[in-house]
C-alpha positions in Angstrom: 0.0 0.0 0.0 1.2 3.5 -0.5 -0.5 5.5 1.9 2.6 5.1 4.2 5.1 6.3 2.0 2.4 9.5 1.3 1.4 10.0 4.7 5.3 10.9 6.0 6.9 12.5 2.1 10.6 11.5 4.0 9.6 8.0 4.4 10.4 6.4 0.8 13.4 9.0 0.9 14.7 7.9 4.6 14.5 3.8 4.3 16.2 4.2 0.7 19.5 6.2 2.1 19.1 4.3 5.0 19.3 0.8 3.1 22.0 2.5 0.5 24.2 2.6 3.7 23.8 -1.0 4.6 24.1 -2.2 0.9 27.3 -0.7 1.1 28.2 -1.7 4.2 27.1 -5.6 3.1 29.2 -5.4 -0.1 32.2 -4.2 1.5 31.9 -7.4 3.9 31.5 -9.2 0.4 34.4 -8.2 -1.2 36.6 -6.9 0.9 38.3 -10.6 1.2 36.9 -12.2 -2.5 40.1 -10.7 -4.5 42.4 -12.7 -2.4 40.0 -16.1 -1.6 42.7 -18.5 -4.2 45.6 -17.0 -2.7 43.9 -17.4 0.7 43.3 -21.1 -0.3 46.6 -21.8 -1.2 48.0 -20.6 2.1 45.5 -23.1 3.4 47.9 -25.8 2.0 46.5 -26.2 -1.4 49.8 -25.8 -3.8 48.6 -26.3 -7.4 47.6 -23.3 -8.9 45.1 -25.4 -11.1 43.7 -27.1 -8.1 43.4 -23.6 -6.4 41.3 -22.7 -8.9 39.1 -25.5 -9.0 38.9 -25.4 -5.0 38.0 -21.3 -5.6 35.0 -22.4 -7.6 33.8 -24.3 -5.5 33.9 -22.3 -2.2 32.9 -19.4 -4.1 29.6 -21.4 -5.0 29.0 -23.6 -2.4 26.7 -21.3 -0.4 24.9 -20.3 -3.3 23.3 -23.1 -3.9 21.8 -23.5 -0.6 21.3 -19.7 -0.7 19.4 -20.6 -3.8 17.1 -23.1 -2.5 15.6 -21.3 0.7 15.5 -17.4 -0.8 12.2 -18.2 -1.8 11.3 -19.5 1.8 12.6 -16.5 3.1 11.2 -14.3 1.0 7.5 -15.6 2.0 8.3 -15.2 5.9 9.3 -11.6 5.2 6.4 -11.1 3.1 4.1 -12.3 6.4 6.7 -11.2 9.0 8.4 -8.2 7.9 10.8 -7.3 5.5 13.7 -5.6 8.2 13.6 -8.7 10.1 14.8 -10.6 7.1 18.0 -7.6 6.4 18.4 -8.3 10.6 18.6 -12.2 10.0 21.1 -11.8 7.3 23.4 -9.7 7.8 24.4 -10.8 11.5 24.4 -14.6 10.1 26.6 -13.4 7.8 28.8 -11.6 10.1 29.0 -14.5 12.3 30.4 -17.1 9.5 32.4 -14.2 7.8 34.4 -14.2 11.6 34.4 -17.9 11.4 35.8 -18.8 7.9 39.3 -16.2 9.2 39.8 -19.0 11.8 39.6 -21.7 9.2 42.6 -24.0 9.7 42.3 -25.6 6.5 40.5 -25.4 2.8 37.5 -28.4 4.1 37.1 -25.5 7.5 36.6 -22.9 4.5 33.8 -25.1 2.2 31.7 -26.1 5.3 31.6 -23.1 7.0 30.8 -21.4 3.8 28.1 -23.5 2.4 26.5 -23.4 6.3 26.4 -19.2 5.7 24.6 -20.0 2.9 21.3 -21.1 4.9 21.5 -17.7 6.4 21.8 -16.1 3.1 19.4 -14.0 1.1 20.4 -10.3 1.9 20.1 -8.7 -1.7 16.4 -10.1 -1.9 15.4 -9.0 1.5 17.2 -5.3 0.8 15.4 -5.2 -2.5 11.9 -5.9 -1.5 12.3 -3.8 1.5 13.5 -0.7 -0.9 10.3 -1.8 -3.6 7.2 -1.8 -0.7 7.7 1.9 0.4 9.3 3.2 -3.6 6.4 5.3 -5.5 6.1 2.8 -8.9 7.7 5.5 -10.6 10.9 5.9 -9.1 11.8 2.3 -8.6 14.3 2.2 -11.0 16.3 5.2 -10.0 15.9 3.7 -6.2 17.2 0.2 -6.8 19.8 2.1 -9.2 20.8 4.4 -6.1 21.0 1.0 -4.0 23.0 -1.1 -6.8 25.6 2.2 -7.2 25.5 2.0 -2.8 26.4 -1.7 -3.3 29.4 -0.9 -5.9 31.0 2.0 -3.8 31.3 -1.0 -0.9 32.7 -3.0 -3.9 34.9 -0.3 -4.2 36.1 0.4 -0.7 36.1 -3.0 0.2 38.8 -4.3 -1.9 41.1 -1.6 -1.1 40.7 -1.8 2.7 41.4 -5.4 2.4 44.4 -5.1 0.2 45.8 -2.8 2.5 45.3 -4.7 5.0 46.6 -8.2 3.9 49.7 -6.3 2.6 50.3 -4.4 6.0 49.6 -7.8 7.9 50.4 -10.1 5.3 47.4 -12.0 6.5 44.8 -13.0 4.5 42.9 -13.9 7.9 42.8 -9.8 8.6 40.2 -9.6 5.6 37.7 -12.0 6.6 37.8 -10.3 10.2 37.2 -6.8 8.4 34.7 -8.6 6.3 32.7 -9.5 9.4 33.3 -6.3 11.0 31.9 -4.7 8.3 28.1 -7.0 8.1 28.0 -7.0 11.6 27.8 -2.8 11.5 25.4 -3.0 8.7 23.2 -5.4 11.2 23.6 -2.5 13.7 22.4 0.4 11.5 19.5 -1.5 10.2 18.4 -2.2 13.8 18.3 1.3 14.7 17.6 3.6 12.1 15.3 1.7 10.1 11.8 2.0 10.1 9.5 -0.3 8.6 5.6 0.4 7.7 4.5 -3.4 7.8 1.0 -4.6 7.9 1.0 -8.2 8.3 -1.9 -9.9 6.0 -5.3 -11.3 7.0 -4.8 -14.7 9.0 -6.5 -16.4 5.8 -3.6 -15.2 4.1 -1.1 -16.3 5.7 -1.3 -20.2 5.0 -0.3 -19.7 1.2 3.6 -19.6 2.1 4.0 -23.2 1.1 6.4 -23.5 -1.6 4.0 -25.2 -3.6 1.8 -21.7 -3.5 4.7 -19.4 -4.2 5.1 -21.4 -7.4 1.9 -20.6 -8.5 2.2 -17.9 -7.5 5.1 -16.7 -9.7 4.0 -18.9 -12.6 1.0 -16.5 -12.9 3.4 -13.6 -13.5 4.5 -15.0 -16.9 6.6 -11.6 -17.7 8.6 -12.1 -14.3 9.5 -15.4 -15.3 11.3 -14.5 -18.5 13.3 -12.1 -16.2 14.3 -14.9 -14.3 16.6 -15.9 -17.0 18.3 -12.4 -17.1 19.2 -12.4 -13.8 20.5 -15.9 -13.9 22.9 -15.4 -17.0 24.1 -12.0 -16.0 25.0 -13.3 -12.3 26.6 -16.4 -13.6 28.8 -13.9 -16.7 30.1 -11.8 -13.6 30.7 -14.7 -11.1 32.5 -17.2 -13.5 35.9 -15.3 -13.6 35.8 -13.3 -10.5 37.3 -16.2 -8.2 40.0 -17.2 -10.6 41.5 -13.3 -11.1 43.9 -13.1 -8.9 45.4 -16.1 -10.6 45.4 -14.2 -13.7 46.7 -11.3 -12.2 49.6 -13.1 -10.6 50.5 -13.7 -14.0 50.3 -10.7 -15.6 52.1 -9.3 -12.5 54.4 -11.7 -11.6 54.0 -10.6 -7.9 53.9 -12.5 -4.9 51.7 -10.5 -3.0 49.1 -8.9 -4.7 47.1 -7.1 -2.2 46.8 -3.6 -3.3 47.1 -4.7 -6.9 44.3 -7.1 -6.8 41.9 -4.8 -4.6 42.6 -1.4 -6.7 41.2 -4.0 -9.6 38.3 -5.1 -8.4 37.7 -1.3 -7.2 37.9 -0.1 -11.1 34.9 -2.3 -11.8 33.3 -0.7 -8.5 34.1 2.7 -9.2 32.2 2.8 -12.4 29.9 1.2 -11.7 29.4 3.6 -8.9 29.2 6.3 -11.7 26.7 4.7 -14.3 23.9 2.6 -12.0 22.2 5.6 -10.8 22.3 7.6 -14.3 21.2 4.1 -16.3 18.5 3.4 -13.5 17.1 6.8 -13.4 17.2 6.8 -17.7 15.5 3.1 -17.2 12.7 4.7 -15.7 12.4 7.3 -18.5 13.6 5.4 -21.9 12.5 1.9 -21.1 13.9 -1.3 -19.2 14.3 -3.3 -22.0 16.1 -0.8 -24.0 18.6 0.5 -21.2 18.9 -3.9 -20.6 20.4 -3.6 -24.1 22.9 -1.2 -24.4 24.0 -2.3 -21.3 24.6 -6.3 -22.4 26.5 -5.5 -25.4 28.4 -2.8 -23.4 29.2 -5.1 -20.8 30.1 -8.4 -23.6 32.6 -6.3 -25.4 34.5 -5.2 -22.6 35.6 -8.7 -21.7 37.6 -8.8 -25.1 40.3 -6.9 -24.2 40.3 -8.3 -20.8 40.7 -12.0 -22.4 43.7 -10.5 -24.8 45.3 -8.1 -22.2 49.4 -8.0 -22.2 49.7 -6.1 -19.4 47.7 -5.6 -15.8 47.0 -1.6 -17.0 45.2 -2.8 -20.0 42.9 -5.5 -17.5 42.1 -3.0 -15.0 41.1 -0.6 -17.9 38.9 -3.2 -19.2 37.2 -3.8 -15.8 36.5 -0.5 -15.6 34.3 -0.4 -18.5 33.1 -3.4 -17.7 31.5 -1.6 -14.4 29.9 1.1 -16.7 27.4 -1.2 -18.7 26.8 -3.9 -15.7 25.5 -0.6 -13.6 22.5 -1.1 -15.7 21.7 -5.0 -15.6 20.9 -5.7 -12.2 19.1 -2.9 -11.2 16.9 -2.4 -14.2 16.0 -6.3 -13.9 15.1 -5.7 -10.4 12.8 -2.8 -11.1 11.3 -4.2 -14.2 10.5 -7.4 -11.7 9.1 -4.9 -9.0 7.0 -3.1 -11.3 5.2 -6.6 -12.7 4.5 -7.9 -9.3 1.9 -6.6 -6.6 3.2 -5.1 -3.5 1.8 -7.6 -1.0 3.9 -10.6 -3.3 7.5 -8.7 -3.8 9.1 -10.6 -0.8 8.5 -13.9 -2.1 8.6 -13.0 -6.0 12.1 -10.8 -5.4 13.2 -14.7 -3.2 12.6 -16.2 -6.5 14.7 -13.6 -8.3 17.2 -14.0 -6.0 17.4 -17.5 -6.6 18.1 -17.0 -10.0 20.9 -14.9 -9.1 22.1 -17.4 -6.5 22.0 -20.1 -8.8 24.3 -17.7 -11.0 26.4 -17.5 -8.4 26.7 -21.0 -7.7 26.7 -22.2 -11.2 29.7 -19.5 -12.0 32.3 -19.6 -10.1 32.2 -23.6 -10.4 32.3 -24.0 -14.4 34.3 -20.8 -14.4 37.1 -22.5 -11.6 36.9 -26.1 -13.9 37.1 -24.2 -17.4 40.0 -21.6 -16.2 41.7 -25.1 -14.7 41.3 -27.0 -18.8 41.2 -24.0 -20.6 42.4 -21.2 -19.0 41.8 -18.1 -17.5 41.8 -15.9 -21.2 39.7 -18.8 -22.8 36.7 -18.6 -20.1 36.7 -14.2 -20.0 36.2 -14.9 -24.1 33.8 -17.7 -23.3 31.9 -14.8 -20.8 31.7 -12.6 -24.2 29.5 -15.2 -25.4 27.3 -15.6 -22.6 26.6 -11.8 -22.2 25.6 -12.1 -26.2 23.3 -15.2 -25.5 21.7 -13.1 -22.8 21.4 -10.0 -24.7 19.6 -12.7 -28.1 17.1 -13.6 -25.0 16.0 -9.9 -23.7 15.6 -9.1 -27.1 13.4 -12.4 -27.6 11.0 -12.5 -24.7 11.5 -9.6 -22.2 8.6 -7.5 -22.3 8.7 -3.9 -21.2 6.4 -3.2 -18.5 2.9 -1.4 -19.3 3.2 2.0 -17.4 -0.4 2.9 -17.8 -1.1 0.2 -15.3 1.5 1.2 -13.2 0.7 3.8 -11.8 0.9 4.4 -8.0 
């Protein structure tokens, strides 16, 4: 309903800043250690580069999968209990194991503890349908653009902080302390300063959170399922290289210790997409979804080229910075379009499902990526990612269907 966001004009304005800061907080805790999870590995004991990788892979995915399978569960709780209490649940699980996984005394401490977070997981679905219940229809796109381009700037501090931090301590263990530091303050700040307008629904309501239910319920919203897809291919094009790059960039550096190095890259990609995600969300809202979906796929595919074929580490960090300018647009817009198909009183459990598709990205990923960088190698698999931003961009074109905005009105 909308009267709350009306009755109180701050309201949308407040919970939106208030979530930007914990979306950046949550993806500093994400990446502030990710850039050096092989290297971390292999101090773990694991010695061949090519089994590093394929051990990256698989911790990188592990807790997606889980992740994938209960979003949806916990997307239907938040829709009946609250949408805060689901940020709450996450981020201080995620704190919790984040602390755990620095005290890991070896690579099987890493995978279990991991794939455990992963039942606790589910933060970027709770954050989103929080944001989309109080958002006027037609601002949803520059909102979850303002709270993708909060998420990047954490990309973009975290990596640095940990860099700096594993090359002062030379400790990878430092990082994933940070990294809990970090979700365990966003935890905080959601506690206290947000404010949630939640009407629970009618007690004849509330027995249609089976799984079985939320199915239907999503299979009635045929133009949300094509988006499905989207998000699935986009997450999985962005996760299948990311675990395998410091590999990559050990060899086009040569270094043994790659902290700041590896950090200032993953930053690039952070930084612009800081820049773009709130200028391609807010023009999403005014040009079209599907159209700003476009340019920003074949943006996105042709900026892995000169990745795959770069000589030196200046050339990769220059692609990855472009690369950050068109992926501002996919994940947001996506999320909006998916927000402005579904009713209010279903975005919990519709945005779980779209999380799942993401999770499954981000399972399916890093684990093909880790196996394909281990046969192929590392410059065969960011050409392969070419392809699959092009196969994704052949189905937007295909199926996705730009919301009516007639109907959409608030």
């Amino acid at each position: 309903m909308e009267n709350g966001s009306e009755e109180a004009g701050y309201s949308w304005r407040r919970t939106l800043w208030i979530m930007a800061i914990v979306q950046s907080l949550m993806m500093m805790a994400f990446t502030s250690s990710g850039p050096f999870l092989a290297l971390y590995i292999n101090e773990l004991g694991v010695e061949n580069w090519d089994t590093v990788a394929i051990w990256a892979g698989v911790i990188s995915s592990c807790n997606f999968l889980i992740a994938a399978i209960v979003s949806p569960i916990w997307g239907a709780i938040g829709d009946r209990k609250g949408r805060k209490l689901m940020v709450m649940r996450t981020t201080f699980a995620i704190s919790f194991f984040m602390l755990l996984m620095g005290f890991a005394q070896n690579v099987w401490h890493l995978l279990i503890t991991r794939t455990i977070q992963g039942i606790f997981s589910g933060f970027s679905a709770a954050a989103n349908a929080l944001v989309a219940t109080v958002i006027p229809e037609e601002r949803l796109g520059y909102a979850l653009g303002w709270l993708a381009s909060a998420g990047m700037f954490g990309s973009l501090i975290g990596p640095l902080v940990g860099g700096v931090l594993v090359d002062l301590f030379h400790n990878y263990r430092v990082a994933f302390f940070v990294t809990g530091g970090f979700a365990l303050l966003a935890s905080l700040v959601t506690f206290f300063f947000v404010k949630e307008r939640f009407e629970p629904p009618q007690k004849g309501a509330q027995k249609k959170g089976s799984i079985i239910e939320q199915f239907r319920a999503v299979k009635e919203l045929k133009g949300v399922r094509t988006l499905f897809l989207v998000l699935f291919l986009a997450q999985f094009s962005v996760m299948s290289v990311l675990p395998v790059l410091p590999v990559y960039m050990k060899e086009l550096t040569g270094l043994e210790y790659l902290g700041i190095i590896a950090g200032f890259a993953t930053a690039a990609t952070g930084l612009a997409d800081l820049i773009a995600s709130p200028f391609l969300g807010k023009r999403s809202d005014k040009i079209g979804y599907r159209k700003v979906l476009t340019i920003s796929m074949i943006g996105a595919a042709l900026m892995y080229l000169p990745q795959a074929l770069a000589p030196n580490i200046w050339v990769f960090i220059a692609a990855r910075f472009g690369l950050g300018l068109f992926i501002g647009g996919i994940m947001p817009t996506a999320n909006a379009m998916v927000g402005r198909l579904t009713p209010k009183e279903h975005r919990g459990r519709v945005y779980g499902f779209s999380a799942s598709a993401m999770l499954l990205g981000s399972f399916a990923g890093p684990l093909f990526g880790g196996l394909g960088s281990a046969v192929f190698g590392i410059r065969v698999m960011l050409g392969l990612t070419c392809l699959l931003y092009l196969l994704n961009l052949i189905w937007v074109r295909w199926k996705v269907v730009e919301p009516d905005r007639s109907s959409q009105s608030a």
